[in-house]
Phi, psi and omega in degrees: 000119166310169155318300185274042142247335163293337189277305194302320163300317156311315163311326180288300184270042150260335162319304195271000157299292183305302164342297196283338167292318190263016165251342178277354200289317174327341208246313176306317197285326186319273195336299193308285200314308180322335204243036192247182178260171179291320176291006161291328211280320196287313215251353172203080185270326181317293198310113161243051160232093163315152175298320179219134150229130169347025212296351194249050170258339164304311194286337202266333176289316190287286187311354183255326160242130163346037182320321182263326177317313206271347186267300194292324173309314169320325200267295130036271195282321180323309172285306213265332168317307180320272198320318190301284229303305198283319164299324157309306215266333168270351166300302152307337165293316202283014162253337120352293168298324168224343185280165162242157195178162193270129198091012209278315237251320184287323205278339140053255173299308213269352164269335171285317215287014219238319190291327196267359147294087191303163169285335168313270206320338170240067116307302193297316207260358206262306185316298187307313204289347161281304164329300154273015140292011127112141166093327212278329142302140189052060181218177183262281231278003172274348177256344185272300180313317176293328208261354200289007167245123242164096178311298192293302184312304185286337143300349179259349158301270180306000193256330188258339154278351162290340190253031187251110153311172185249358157279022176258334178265356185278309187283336200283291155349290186283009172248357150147337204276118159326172169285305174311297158341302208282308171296315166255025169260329155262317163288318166268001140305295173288359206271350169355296200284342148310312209305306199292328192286300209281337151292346165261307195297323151328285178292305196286329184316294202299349192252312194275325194281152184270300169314285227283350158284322159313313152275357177238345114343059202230357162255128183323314192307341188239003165302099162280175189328314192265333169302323200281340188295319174313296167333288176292353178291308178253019168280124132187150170345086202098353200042061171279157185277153175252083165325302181296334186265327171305317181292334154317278191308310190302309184305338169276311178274342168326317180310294189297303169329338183273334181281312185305304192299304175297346162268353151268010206260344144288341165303285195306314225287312184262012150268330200291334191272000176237012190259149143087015145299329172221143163292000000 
């Protein structure tokens, strides 16, 4: 190795030393502030070493909210989007990929053209129409259904069954097997590396989300993790915001997406390097 190829290395990896500081830094001050009293978080939020710390603003996150209740409504809804996504969306990828049918191609088109519609825009028409079917406000199935579709999942499905020879469905044919057959014994068996991208990506959306539980939502008992951050966010005195005890909670629903992710993250990392190779 030269000079200049060493001078060049170093440069990358000082880069990716500055890199990984400004994406790690939310999650260091997030900690620090978790482990601060609240009037420190407010009157010195910059500092990220507290004057003491705080361990017992953690035991104040459980005790203050329906915490396991509200973590388990959270898991609730997070698994059954996922899952309903990933069964629908590969059913529709794998038809999309190999059936030919009339139109496959416009309606597609016309299932991607879906992504530039944020979903905030169908609340209003999504609340009425749960609403008036009756019951289905403040249930999992008002937070599971509306999301079980999902334009991106299903391009990643079909982007990743297009990169299947088409003699693994040829052979699987000639011993007697249907298109149903086919998908699930051979196609959605290899499809591992989809499975894993639409399932962390799914699960951190959904785990995350606020708004859609926030409008289908109006009973405590069905309060997921993050309507409950809110809660501690605005108890206090005066509606001092409790920063510190948020920051607590938020660092507590943190876990699990951090766990999932480093344990799909070989996964995604080698759907992401086979999707979208062909068209």
């Amino acid at each position: 190795m030269n000079k200049q190829q060493r001078l060049r290395q170093v440069f990358l990896y000082v880069g990716l030393v500055l890199l990984a500081v400004v994406f790690l830094f939310p999650f260091a001050w997030m900690l620090a502030t978790s482990l601060k009293t609240n009037t420190e978080a407010l009157t010195n939020p910059t500092a990220l070493l507290p004057a003491a710390p705080q361990w017992s603003n953690y035991p104040d996150v459980i005790t203050t909210l329906n915490f396991w209740r509200e973590t388990f409504n959270s898991l609730v809804m997070a698994l059954g989007v996922t899952l309903g996504q990933i069964i629908l969306s590969a059913l529709a990828g794998y038809a999309f990929a190999r059936l030919h049918f009339f139109g496959r191609d416009i309606l597609f088109l016309l299932i991607l053209a879906t992504l530039i519609i944020p979903f905030e825009v169908l609340f209003v028409p999504l609340y009425l129409m749960l609403a008036g079917w009756g019951g289905w406000l403040n249930t999992f199935a008002a937070l599971i259904v509306p999301s079980l579709a999902s334009p991106f999942s299903i391009f990643v499905f079909r982007q990743f069954f297009i990169t299947v020879p088409k003699e693994l469905d040829e052979a699987a044919m000639i011993d007697g097997a249907g298109y149903y057959r086919i998908f699930w014994t051979v196609m959605l068996p290899l499809a591992g590396p989809a499975v894993a991208t639409v399932f962390i990506l799914s699960f951190l959306a959904e785990w995350s989300s606020f708004l859609k539980p926030l409008v289908f939502n109006s009973s405590p008992d069905m309060y997921t993790l993050q309507q409950g951050l809110v809660v501690i966010l605005n108890r206090g005195a005066n509606l001092v915001p409790n920063l510190a005890t948020l920051m607590a909670g938020v660092v507590l629903a943190s876990i699990v997406p951090v766990l999932m992710f480093l344990i799909g993250q070989k996964w995604f990392v080698r759907s992401v390097a086979s999707t979208g190779l062909k068209g």
